[in-house]
NUDREN-601686 format. One line per 4 residues: number of its first residue (from 1); their letters; for each residue x, y, z of C-alpha. Coordinates in Angstrom, 2 decimals, m for minus. Each point is the difference from the previous one (the first is absolute). Example, Ala and Ser with C-alpha at 12.3 -4.5 7.8 and 13.67 -1.06 7.14 Angstrom:
<sites>
1> AS> 12.30 m4.50 7.80; 1.37 3.44 m0.66
</sites>
This chain:
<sites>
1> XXXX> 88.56 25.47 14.40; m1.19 m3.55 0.14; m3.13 m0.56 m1.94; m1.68 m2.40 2.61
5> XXXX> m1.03 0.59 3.55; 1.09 m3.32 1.24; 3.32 0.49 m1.44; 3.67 m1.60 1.44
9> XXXX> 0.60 4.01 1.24; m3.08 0.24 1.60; m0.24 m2.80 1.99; 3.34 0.16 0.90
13> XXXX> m0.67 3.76 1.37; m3.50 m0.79 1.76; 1.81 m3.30 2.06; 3.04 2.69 1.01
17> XXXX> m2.46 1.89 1.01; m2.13 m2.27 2.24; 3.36 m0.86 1.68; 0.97 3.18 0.24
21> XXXX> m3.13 1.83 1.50; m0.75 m3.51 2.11; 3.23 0.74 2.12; m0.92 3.82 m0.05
25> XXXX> m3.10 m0.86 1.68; 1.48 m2.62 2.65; 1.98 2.72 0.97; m2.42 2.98 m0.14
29> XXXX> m2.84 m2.44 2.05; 2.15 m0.69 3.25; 1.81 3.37 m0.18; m2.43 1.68 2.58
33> XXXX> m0.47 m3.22 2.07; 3.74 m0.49 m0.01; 0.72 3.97 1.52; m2.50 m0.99 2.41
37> XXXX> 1.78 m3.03 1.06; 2.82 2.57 0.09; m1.88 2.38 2.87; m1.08 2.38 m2.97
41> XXXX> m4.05 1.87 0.65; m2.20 m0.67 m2.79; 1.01 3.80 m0.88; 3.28 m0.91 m0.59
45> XXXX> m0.58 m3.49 m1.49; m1.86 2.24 m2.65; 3.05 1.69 m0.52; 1.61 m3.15 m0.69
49> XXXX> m2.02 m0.83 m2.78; m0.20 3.80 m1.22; 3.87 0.30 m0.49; 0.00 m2.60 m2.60
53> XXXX> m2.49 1.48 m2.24; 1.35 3.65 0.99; 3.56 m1.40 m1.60; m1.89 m1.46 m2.78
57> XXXX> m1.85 3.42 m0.39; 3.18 1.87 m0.25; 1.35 m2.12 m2.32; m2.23 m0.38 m2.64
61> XXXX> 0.98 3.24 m2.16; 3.78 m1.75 m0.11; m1.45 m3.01 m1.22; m2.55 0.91 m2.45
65> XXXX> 2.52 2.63 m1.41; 2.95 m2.49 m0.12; m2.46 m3.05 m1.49; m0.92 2.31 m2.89
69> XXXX> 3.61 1.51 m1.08; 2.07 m3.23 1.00; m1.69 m3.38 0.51; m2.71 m1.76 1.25
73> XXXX> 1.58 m3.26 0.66; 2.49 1.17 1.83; m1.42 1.92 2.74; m2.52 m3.56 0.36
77> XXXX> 2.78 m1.53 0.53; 1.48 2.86 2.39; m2.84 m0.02 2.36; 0.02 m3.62 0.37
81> XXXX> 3.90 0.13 1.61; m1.04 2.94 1.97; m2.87 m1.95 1.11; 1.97 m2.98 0.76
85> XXXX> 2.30 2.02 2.21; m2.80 1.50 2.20; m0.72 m3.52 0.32; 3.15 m0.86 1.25
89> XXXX> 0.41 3.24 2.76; m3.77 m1.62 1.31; 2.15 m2.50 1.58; 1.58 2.21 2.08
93> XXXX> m2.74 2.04 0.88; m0.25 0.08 3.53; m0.83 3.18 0.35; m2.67 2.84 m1.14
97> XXXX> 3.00 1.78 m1.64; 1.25 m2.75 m1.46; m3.44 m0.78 m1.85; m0.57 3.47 m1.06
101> XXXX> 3.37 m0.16 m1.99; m1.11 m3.52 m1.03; m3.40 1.34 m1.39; 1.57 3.23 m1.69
105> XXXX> 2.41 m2.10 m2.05; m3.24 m2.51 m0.84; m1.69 3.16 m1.35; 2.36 1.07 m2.35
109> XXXX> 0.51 m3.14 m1.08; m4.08 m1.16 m0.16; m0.35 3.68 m1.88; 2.63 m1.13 m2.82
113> XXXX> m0.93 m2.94 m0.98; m3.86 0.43 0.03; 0.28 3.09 m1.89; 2.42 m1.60 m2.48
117> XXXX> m1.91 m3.13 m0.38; m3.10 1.38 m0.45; 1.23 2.31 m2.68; 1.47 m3.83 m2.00
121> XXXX> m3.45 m1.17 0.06; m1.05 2.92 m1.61; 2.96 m0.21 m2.52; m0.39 m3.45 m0.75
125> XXXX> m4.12 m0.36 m0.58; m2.01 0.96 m3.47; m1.69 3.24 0.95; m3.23 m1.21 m0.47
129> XXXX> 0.64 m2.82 2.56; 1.71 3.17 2.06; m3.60 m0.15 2.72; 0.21 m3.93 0.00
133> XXXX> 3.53 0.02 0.84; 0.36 2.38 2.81; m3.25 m1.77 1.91; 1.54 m3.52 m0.69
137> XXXX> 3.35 1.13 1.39; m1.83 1.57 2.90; m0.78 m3.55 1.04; 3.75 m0.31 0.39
141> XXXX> m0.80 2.36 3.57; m3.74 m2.16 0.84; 1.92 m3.45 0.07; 2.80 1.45 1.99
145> XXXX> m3.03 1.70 2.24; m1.38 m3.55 0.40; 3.54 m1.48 1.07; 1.96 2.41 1.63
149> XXXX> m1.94 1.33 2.83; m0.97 m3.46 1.56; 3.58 m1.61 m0.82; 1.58 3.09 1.25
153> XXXX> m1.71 0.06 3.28; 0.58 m3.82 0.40; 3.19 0.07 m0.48; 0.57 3.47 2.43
157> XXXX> m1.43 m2.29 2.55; 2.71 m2.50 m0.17; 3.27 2.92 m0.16; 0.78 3.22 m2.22
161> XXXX> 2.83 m1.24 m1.50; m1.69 m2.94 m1.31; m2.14 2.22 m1.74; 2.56 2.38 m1.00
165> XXXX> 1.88 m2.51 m1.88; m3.46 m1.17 m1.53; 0.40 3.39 m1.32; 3.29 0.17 m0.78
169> XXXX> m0.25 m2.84 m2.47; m2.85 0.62 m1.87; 0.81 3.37 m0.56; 3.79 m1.42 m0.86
173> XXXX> m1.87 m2.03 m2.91; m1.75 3.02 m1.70; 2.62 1.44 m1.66; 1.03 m2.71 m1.84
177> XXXX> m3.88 m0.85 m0.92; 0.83 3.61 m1.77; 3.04 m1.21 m1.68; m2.40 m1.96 m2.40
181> XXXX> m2.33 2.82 m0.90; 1.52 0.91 m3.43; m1.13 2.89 m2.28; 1.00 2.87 m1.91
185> XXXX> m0.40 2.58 2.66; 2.21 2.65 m2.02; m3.14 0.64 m1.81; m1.83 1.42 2.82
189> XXXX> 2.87 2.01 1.98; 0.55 3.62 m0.64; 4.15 0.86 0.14; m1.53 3.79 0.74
193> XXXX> m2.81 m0.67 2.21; 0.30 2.98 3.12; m0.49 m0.77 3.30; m3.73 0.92 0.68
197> XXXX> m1.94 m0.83 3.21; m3.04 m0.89 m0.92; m1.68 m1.11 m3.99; m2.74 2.59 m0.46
201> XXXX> m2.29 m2.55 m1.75; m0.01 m2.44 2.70; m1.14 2.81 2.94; m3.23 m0.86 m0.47
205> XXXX> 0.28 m3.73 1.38; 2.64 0.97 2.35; m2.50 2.33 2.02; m2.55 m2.86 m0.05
209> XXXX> 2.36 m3.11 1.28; 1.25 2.30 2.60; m3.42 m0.11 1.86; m0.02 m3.90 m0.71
213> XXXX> 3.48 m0.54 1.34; m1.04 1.91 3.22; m2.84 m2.88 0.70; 2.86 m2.99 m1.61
217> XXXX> 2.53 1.28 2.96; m3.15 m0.40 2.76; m0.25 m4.01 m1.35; 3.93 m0.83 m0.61
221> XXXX> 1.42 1.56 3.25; m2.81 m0.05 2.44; m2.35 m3.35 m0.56; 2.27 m2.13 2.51
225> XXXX> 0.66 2.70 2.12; m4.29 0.47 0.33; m0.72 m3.85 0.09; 2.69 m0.32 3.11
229> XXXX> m2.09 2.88 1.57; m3.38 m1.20 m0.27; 0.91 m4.01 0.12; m0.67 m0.62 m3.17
233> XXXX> 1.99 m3.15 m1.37; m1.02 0.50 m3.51; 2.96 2.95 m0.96; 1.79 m2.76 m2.17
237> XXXX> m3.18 m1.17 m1.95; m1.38 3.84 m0.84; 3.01 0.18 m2.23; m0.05 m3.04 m1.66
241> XXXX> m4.41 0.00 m0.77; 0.52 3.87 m1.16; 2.70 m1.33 m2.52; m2.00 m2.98 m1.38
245> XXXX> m2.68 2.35 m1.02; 2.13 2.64 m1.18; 1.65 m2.25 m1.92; m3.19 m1.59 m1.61
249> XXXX> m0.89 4.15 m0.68; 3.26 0.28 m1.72; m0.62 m2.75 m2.36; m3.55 1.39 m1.40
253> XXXX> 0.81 3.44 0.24; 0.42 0.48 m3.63; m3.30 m1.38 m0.57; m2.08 1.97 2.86
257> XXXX> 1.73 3.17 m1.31; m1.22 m0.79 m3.36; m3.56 m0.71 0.94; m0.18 2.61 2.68
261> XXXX> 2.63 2.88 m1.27; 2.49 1.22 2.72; m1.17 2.54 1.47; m3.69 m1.63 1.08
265> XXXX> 2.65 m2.90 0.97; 1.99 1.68 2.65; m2.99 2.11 1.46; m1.90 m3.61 0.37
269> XXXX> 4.03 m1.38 1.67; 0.27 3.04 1.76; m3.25 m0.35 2.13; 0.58 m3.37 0.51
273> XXXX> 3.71 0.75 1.15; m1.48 2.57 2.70; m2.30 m2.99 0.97; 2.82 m1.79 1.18
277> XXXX> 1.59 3.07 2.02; m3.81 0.25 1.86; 0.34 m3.74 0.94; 3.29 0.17 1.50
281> XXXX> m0.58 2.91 2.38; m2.13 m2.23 1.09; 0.96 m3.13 0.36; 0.98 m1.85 2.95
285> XXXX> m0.27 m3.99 m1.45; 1.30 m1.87 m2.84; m3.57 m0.25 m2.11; 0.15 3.84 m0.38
289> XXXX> 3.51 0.28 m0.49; 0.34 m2.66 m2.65; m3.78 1.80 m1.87; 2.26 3.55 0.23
293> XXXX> 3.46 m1.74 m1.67; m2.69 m1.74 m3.12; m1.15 3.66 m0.37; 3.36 1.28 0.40
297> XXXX> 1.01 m2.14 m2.78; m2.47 0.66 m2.67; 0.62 3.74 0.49; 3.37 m0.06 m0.16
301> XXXX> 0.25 m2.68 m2.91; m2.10 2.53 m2.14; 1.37 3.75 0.99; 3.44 m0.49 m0.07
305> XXXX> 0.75 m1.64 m3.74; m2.65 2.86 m1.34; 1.76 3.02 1.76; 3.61 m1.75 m1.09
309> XXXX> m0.75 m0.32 m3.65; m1.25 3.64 0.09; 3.45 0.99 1.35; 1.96 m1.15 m3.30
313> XXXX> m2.02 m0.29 m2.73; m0.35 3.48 m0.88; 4.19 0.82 0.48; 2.73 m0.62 m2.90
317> XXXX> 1.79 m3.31 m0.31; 2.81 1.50 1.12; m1.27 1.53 3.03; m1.87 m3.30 1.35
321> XXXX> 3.14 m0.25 2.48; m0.98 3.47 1.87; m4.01 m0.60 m0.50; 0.41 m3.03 1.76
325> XXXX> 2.21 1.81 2.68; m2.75 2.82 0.27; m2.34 m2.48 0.81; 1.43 m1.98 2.80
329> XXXX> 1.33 2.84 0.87; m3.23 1.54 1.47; m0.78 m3.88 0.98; 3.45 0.45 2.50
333> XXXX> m1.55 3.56 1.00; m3.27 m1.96 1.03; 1.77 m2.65 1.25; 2.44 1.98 2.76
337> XXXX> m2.67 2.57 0.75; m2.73 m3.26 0.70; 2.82 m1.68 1.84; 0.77 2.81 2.25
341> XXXX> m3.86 1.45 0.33; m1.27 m3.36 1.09; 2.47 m1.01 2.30; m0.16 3.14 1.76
345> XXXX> m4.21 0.37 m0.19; m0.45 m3.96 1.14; 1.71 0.28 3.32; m1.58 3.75 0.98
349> XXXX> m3.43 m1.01 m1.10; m0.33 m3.46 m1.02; 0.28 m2.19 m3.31; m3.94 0.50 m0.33
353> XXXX> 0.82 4.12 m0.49; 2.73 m1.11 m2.64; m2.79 m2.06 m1.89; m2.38 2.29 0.17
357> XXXX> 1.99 2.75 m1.63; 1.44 m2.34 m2.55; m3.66 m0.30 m1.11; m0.49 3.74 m0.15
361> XXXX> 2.99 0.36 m2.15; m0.53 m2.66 m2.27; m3.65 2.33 m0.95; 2.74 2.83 m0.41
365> XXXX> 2.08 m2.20 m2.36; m3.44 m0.51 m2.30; m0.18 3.82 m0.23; 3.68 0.05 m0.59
369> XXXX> m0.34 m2.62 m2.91; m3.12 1.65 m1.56; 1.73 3.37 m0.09; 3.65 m0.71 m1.38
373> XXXX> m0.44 m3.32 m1.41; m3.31 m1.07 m1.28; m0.31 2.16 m3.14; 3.38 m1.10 m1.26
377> XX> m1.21 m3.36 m0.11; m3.04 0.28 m1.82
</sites>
């Protein structure tokens, strides 16, 4: 365990992980425009996006199991070729079938290496640094927010394949990014760790991301699909104003949780995270879209790094691997169930229905986080 924050292993991991998550999103962002383009219903572009975090979903036990008994680097460095081969089949994807394979083998993959990388931070970070850490290395997902989206679509608009290979390489580089991350990781495995589904002590976090992932899978799958519908030209900018002030939430988070405590700090994120839900049923120009994606931001920035730490700083060293899994685990769950919901509920009643509810459950996920989760963190 490095001593330091900023250390060589750190830095290393949070740059393979901007690249890494970066091409994730360029993918994930045109996936339901593309099966549009294809002759796909928004129903079944939601499926699109679903089946990738459904064959994340499934996957996560595996991983979190096989990151705590065998290795950690490995199975970064596993998901990063799988990755790079969904990459390559996107080239020939020509067809709805052919993108559904694509997307399953991009979930497995995406599911290995985040859960596996996220555990190395973990491994490689002074526990008292544990809260700074995992909200620094969240910033690896805001900067690929801010860049992927807009580059992806741009780059849809001149040819798929261009921005399959895009994807293709960066996700090629990752791996050996990992390569450098070096560490004693025998010291945290467990040769006689059982295959479990879930990590008891993280339950509590995974019931509350769930309900935020939900509202996440409205934004990341259904933003361009919306701004096409009303006319709004501002799709590309809501991503990359939400990420600038989630990032700049990420960097004094340590400090507002100090001052304010966590819990009072996500009910305050919380209400201003269904603020941004209210705007967007709502919106129909680029001055409330862009007000909805700075409120979007500043929730998000602040809910997800409290919820995450909660996940795996209660477990055992040697369990961090399936913690970790637990929790993105119920993320995937949120993810596929938002994907398919909202695809389905925005083309029988509208995108301002979807909005609407994702408001109404975001007051559910409050409850949720005051009854499972807010007493273990005082």
């Amino acid at each position: 365990m490095d001593k330091s924050l900023l250390s060589k292993n750190y830095v290393v991991a949070v740059v393979g992980a901007t690249l890494f998550y970066t091409a994730a999103y360029m993918a994930n962002a045109i996936c339901g425009k593309y099966a549009i383009s294809l002759g796909a219903s928004n129903t079944v572009s939601g499926f699109a996006v679903a089946v990738f975090t459904l064959a994340s979903f499934i996957s996560r036990p595996l991983w979190g199991w096989v990151v705590d008994r065998y290795s950690r680097r490995f199975i970064s460095l596993l998901g990063g070729v799988m990755c790079f081969s969904a990459s390559l089949l996107l080239v020939f994807s020509n067809t709805i079938t052919t993108l559904f394979v694509s997307r399953i083998v991009f979930g497995r993959g995406y599911s290995a290496f985040s859960t596996a990388s996220a555990t190395v931070i973990c491994d490689i970070v002074p526990e008292s640094k544990l809260s700074q850490a995992i909200s620094v290395y969240g910033v690896t997902g805001v900067l690929a927010g801010a860049v992927a989206p807009g580059l992806a679509l741009w780059l849809f608009d001149m040819g798929h394949i261009l921005l399959a290979v895009t994807v293709a390489a960066i996700t090629a580089f990752v791996p050996l990014l990992f390569l450098m991350v070096r560490y004693n990781e025998k010291q945290f495995l467990n040769p006689q760790a059982t295959f479990a589904i879930w990590e008891k002590t993280s339950l509590p976090a995974a019931y509350t991301i769930f309900f935020f992932a939900l509202s996440s899978a409205s934004v990341n799958s259904f933003i361009p699909v919306m701004a096409q519908e009303r006319k709004i030209a501002a799709d590309g900018v809501f991503f990359l104003v939400s990420a600038v002030f989630m990032l700049v939430v990420r960097f004094i988070n340590t400090r507002l949780t100090d001052s304010l405590g966590p819990q009072k700090l996500f009910y305050i994120a919380d209400i201003i995270y269904t603020a941004a839900f209210l705007i967007l049923a709502v919106t129909h120009n680029n001055l409330f879209l862009i007000l909805s994606s700075a409120l979007y931001g500043i929730g998000a920035g602040v809910i997800h790094p409290i919820v995450n730490t909660a996940a795996v700083s209660r477990c055992n060293p040697e369990k961090r691997g399936l913690a970790t899994a637990t929790f993105m685990m119920s993320q995937d769950l949120g993810m596929t169930a938002g994907a398919a919901s909202w695809g389905y509920i925005s083309e029988t009643f509208g995108f301002t229905v979807v909005y609407f509810v994702v408001a109404l459950l975001m007051l559910v996920m409050m409850y949720v986080f005051y009854r499972f989760l807010s007493r273990i963190l005082k």
